[in-house]
Each structure stands twice: as structure tokens, then as C-alpha cells.
C-alpha positions in Angstrom: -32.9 31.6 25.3 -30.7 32.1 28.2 -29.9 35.6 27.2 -32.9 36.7 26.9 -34.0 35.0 29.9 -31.6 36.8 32.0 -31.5 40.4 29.9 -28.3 39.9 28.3 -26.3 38.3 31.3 -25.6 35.2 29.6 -24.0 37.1 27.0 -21.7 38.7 29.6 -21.0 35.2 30.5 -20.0 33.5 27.5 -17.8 36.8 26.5 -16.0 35.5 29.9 -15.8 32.2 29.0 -14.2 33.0 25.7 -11.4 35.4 26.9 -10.6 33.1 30.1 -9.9 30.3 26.9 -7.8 32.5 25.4 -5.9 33.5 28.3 -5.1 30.2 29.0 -4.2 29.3 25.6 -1.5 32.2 25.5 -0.3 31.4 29.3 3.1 29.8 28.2 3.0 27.4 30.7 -0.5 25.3 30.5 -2.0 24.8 33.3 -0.8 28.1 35.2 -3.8 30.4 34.9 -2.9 33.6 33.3 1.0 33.1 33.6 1.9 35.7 31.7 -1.2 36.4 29.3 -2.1 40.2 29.2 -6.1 39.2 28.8 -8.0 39.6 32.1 -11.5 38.1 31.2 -13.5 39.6 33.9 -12.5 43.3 32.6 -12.9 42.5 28.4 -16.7 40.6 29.9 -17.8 43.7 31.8 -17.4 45.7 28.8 -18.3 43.2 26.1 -19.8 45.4 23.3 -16.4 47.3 23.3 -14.3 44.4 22.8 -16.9 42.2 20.8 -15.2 43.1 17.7 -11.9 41.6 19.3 -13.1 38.5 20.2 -14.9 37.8 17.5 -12.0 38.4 15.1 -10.2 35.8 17.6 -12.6 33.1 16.9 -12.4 33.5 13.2 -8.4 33.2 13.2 -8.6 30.4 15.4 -11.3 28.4 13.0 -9.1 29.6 10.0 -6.6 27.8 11.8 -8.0 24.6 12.4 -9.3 25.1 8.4 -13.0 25.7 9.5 -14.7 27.7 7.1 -15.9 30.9 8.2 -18.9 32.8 6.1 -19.3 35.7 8.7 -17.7 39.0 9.0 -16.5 40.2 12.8 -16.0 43.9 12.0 -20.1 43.5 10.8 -21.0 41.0 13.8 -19.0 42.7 16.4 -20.4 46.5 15.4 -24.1 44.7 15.2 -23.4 43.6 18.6 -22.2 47.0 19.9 -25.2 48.5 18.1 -27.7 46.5 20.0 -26.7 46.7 23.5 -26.2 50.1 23.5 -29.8 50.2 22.3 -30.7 48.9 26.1 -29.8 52.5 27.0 -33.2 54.2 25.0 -35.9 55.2 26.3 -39.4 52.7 26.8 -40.0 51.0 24.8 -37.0 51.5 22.3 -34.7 49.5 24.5 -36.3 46.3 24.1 -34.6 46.2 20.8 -31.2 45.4 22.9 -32.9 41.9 23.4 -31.5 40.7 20.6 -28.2 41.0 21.4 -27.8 37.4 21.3 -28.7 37.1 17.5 -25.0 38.8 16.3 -23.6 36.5 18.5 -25.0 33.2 17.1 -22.4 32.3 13.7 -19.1 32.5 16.1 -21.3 30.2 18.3 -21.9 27.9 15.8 -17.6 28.3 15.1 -16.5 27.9 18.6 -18.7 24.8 19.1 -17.1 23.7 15.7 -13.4 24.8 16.9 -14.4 22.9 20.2 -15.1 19.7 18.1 -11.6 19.5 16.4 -9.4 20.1 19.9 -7.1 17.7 21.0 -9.2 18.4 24.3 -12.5 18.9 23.3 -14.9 20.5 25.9 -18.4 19.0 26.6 -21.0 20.3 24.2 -23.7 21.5 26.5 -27.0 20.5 24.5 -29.0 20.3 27.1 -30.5 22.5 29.9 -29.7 22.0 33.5 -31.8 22.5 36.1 -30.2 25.6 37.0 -30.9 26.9 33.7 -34.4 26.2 33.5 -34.8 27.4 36.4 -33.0 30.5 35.1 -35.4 30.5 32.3 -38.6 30.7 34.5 -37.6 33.1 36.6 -36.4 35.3 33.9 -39.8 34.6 32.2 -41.7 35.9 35.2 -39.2 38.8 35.3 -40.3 39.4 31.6 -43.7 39.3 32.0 -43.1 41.7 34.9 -41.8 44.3 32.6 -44.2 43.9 29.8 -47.1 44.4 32.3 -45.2 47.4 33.8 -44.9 48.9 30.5 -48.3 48.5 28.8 -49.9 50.6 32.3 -50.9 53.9 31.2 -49.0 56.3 33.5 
């Protein structure tokens, strides 16, 4: 909802919050923020469809790890990913197929929330929208109906 909400942002977001996880889980001194990890999360979340297939082979090592099974492919999810965001770059109204972005995305979801679950430190699960999202959510909503209106006026 969120990504479509805010036209693939979200996305952007959760790449981030994924490769600043991983940072700190390679920094070898917890606690110290990127002491000595080579992933910089703001640079791999800019360019998200390029190192999609990264990540995602990542999260499947990590839940192969921590013996969670793992039915998806990241090479397929990853490339699927790529695919569809690139798509945001056609022409009206071929680039509304980049909207689903998100979908790729949604097995190593369901993994990290899984991985999450069995860590000696487990994050909370966010199940439930904050204000800030819904308001997020409306906004984008209005910005959507914006662009659909936009597009169906004969030029």
C-alpha cells in the first residue's frame, strides 16, 4: 500500500533499511555504525533495482541460516524487480506497469519478518499503520487520482 501510495518510495525505503541492517551486522564492533563495513545503504537504496538481486540473495542466506525455508528464487525476484521499475521510464500509459514494483518484493518480506522473529533481538513487527502513514496513504491517493485524471484528458 505504501509503495504505491508514494510511487515506489517506500520501496527505496525498505532497500535502505535492509542494507543499513546489514551494515551493522558486518561492523565488527556492534554498536559502531559502519566500523568497517564496505555497504553504504544510502548509495545500494538510490539505485535499488541494480542491487535488488544482491539483497535479495542476502536475505535468502541469512533465512537459510537461521533454517527458514525459502521457496523463492532471488536471481527471478531481483531481475522481476529490475524489470518493473525500469518500466516507470515508458511512455503514458506504459509506465504505470512500474507500480507493481512492490509485488517482487513481497516473499523476502514475508523472510525478513520471519528472520526478524527468530533474532536474539527481534525488531518490532510494524502491523499497524501510523498516523504518518495514513496520512501518507491519502495524500498519495489524491496524488493518484491526480495522475489518472491527468491522463484520461484528451490532449
Amino acid at each position: 500500500m505504501l509503495s504505491t501510495a508514494t510511487f515506489g518510495v517506500y520501496a527505496i525505503y525498505w532497500f535502505y533499511q535492509n542494507w543499513s541492517a546489514i551494515r551493522d551486522a558486518q561492523a565488527p564492533h556492534h554498536g559502531v555504525p559502519n566500523a568497517g563495513g564496505r555497504v553504504v545503504p544510502l548509495w545500494r537504496a538510490s539505485l535499488a533495482p541494480f542491487y535488488g538481486i544482491s539483497l535479495l540473495a542476502h536475505i535468502k542466506r541469512q533465512a537459510e541460516a537461521e533454517a527458514i525455508p525459502v521457496t523463492w528464487n532471488a536471481t527471478v525476484l531481483g531481475a522481476a524487480f529490475f524489470v518493473i521499475s525500469m518500466m516507470a521510464f515508458l511512455p503514458d500509459p506504459w509506465w504505470l506497469v512500474s507500480v507493481g514494483m512492490f509485488a517482487p518484493l513481497l516473499p523476502p518480506v514475508r523472510t525478513c519478518n520471519a528472520i526478524n522473529v527468530t533474532a536474539e533481538d527481534p525488531e518490532d513487527v510494524n502491523e499497524d499503520y501510523s498516523a504518518a502513514n495514513i496520512a501518507t496513504i491519502i495524500i498519495g491517493g489524491l496524488v493518484w487520482v491526480l495522475v489518472i485524471f491527468s491522463m484520461s484528458i484528451k490532449k
